[in-house]
N, C-alpha and C positions, 0 to 999 in steps of 0.2 A: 342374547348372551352378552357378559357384561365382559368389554374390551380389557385385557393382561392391563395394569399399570407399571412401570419399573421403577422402581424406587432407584434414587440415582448419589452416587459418589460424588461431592463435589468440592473442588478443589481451587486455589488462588496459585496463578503463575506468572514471573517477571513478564513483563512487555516484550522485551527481546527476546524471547524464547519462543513469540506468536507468530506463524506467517499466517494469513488467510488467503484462501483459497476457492474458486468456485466448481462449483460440477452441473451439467448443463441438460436438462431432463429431456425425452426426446418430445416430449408434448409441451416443453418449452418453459418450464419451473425452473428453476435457478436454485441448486442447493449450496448454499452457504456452508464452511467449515474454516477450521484452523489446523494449522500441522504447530505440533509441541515439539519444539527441538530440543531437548535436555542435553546439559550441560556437565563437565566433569562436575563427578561431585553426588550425582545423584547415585545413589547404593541399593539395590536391589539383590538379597538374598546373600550378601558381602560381595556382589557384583558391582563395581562402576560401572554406569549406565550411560556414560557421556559417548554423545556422538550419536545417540537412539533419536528417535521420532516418534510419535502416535498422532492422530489425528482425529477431533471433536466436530463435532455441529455447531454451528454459531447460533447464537443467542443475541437475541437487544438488547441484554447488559453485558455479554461477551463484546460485539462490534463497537459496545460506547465505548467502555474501557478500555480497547487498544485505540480509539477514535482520540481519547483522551491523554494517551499513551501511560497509562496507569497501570497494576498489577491487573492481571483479564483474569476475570471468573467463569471457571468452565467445570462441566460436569461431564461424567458417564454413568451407564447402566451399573448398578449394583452387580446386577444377575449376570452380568456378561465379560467373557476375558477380554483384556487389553492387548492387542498388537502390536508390537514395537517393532519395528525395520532401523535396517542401517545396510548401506551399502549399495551397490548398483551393479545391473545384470546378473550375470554369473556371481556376480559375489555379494550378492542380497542376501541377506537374513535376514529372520523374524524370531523376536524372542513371545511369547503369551506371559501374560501375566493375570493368572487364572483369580487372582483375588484385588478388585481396582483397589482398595481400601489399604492394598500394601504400597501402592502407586501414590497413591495421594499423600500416605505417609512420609513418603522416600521425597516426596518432591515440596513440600514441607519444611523435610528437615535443612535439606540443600539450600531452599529459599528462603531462611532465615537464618543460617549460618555464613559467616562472612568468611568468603572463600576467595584469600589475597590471591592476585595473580601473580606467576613466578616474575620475577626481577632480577635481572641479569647482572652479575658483580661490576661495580662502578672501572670505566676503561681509565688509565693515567695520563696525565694529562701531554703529555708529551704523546702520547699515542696515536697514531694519525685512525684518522674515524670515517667508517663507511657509512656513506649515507645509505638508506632504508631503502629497496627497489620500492618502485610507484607500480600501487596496486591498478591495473587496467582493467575496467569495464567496456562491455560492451555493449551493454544496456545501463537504461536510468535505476539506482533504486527508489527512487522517487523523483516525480520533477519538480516538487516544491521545498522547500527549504526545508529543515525541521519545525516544528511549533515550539515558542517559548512559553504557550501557555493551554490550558484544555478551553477547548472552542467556547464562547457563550451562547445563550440561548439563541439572542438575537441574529448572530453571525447560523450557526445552523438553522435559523430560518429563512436567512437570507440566502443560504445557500442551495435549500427546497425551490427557491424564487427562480436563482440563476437556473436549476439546474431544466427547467421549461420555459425559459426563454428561448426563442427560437434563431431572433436574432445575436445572443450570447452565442449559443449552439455555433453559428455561420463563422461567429470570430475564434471557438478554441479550434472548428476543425481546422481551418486556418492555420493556426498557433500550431496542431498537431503536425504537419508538414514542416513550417520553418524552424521549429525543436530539432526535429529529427535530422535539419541540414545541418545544423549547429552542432548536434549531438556529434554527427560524424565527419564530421571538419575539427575535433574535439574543442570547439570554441561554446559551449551551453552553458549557461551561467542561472542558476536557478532562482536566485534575489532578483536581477535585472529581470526576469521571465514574469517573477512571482509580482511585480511590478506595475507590469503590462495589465497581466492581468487584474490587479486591483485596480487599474485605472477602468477598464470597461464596469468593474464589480460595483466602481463610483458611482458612474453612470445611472445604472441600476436602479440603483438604492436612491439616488434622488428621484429616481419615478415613481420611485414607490413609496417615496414622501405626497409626489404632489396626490398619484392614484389611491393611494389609501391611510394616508396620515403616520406612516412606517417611519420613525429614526432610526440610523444607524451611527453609530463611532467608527473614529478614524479604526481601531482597533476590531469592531464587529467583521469592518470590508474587508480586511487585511486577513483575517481569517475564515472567511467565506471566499474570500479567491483562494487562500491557500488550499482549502479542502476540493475545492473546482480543478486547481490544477494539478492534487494531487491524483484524483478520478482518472483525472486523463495520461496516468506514466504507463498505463502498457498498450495503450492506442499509441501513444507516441515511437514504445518501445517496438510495434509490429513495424513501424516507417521502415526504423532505424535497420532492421533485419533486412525489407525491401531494397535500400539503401544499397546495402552491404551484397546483394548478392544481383545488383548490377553493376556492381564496381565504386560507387562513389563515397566509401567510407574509407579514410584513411587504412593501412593496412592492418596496426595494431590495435585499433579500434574493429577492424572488421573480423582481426580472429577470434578474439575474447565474446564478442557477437557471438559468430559459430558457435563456440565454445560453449557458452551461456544456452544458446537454443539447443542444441545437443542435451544437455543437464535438463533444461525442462522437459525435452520429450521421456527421459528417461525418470524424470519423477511421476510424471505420467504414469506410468507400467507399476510405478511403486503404489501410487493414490489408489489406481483400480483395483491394485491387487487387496489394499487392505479394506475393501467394502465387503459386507456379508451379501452371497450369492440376491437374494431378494432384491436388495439394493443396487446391485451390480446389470441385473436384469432391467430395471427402469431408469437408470440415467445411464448419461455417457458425460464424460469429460468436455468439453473446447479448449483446446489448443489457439484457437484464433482469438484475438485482443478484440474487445467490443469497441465499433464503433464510437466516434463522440459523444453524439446524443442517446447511445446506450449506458456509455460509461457517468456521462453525468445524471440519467435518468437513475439507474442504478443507485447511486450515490445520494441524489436527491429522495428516492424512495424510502431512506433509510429513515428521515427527519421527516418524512408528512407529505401528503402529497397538496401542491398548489395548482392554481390553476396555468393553464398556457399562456403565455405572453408573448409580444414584439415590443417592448420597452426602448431594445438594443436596435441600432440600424445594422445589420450583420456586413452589410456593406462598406462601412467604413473603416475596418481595419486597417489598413495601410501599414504590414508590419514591415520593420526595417529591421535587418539585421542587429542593431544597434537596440533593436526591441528584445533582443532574446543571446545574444552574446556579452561577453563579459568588456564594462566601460572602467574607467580609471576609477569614477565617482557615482555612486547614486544618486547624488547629488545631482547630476544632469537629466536624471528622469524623476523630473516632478508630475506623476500624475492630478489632471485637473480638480479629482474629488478632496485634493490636501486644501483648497482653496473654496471649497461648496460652504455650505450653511448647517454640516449635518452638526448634531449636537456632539461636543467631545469629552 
């Protein structure tokens, strides 16, 4: 019997509207997804849909393109309603959206329509002015800085490289402890961190000049540490919980923490809720942050797989506070690959 095909809806959406997400199969499959947060703006039915969610399956041009942080192309089943939630516990809804083709239209219109944000009437100048409370996290949203550009080849294959290095591996678990001290002392500074690790990434990459005739640019390492130490912000962010719930994270760092874990367990209940029974019966969730060398394995998997290496001595890290807290100047951490032979 010849297998149902679904023809599928497909549709382009802003970067910032993608969170990805993993679910965690009990035979040990990894299913990949994205949660679509829509924005005011979006109109369904002469409904405003801002503040909803749905959530897609990832795809290798869905992961490049937020990898890239470009518009992410994603799809749904033609034949199947859409989901949308908003809210938590008790006060969870779900709307359906029995036809996706209205969905994609509505998110479309939003996403090409340029929708100013409100602007507050200008204050006079004599008017004494409140400063903005400082928004507190409690977790990293990334530990690496933003990207100022979409990764090159080169740099993603360097970064397949790092991510089965064994010895790399010994230096970010490393790195993942003294993050997490830094995080909750609120002293983490993610340039000086991003840093660090381009100076091991240096390392690297001239071994794999001498091992296989491999150039990298200043510019390849700098973005192959970057994707390395982004892998690792919710191994970091599990310390930072540990941290905090034997006492050694400052206090308003340790409540926004809570806080923060609270909101994921409860997004939890929302993810499960919107899988179709079949799929609900073969995976389960993780709640627990992957390991080091899962998260860079992970990460690395996505770009090809390489072979295993010790390029790195994992033993010679010797991180100093001064390696992952914020210094006056960048200027005073020169890592050694700014001075190697690679081509620039």
């Amino acid at each position: 019997m010849m297998a149902h095909k679904h023809s599928w809806v497909n549709m382009t959406v802003p970067d910032s509207w993608v969170h990805p997400f993993v679910f965690q199969a009990r035979d040990g499959r990894s299913w990949e997804k994205m949660l679509i947060g829509l924005p005011d703006g979006v109109s369904l039915d002469g409904r405003d849909m801002g503040g909803w969610a749905f959530s897609v399956f990832s795809t290798r041009l869905s992961k490049q393109d937020k990898l890239d942080k470009r518009p992410v192309r994603i799809g749904v089943p033609a034949d199947r309603p859409v989901t949308l939630f908003r809210g938590r516990g008790a006060e969870r809804e779900q709307y359906r959206v029995k036809n996706p083709r209205l969905l994609a239209e509505a998110i479309g219109n939003r996403a090409t329509t340029n929708h100013e944000p409100h602007v507050a009437e200008p204050i006079a100048a004599d008017t004494p002015a409140c400063a903005l409370p400082q928004i507190v996290r409690g977790e990293l949203a990334d530990a690496a800085p933003p990207a100022s550009e979409a990764a090159s080849a080169k740099a993603v294959h360097l970064m397949g490289r790092l991510a089965l290095d064994d010895g790399f591996t010994s230096l970010m678990d490393e790195l993942v402890r003294h993050a997490a001290e830094a995080f909750a002392r609120d002293d983490y500074d993610p340039h000086t961190t991003l840093q660090t690790v381009a100076d091991w990434t240096g390392k690297l990459a001239d071994a794999c000049t001498e091992a296989y005739g491999e150039t990298y640019t200043h510019a390849d390492i700098l973005q192959a540490a970057g994707m390395a130490l982004s892998a690792i912000t919710e191994t970091i962010n599990e310390q930072i919980g540990k941290l905090t719930e034997v006492g050694l994270a400052l206090p308003h760092i340790a409540e926004a923490n809570r806080r923060q874990r609270r909101e994921r367990i409860d997004t939890y209940f929302e993810e499960r809720a919107m899988l179709d029974p079949d799929t609900l019966l073969r995976t389960t969730y993780s709640l627990n942050a992957p390991t080091t060398a899962e998260a860079l394995w992970a990460m690395g998997r996505v770009y090809g797989s390489q072979p295993r290496t010790q390029f790195i001595d994992g033993a010679a890290g010797h991180l100093t506070e001064s390696d992952l807290a914020g210094v006056d100047s960048l200027d005073t951490l020169i890592p050694s690959w700014k001075h190697s032979s690679l081509s620039m």
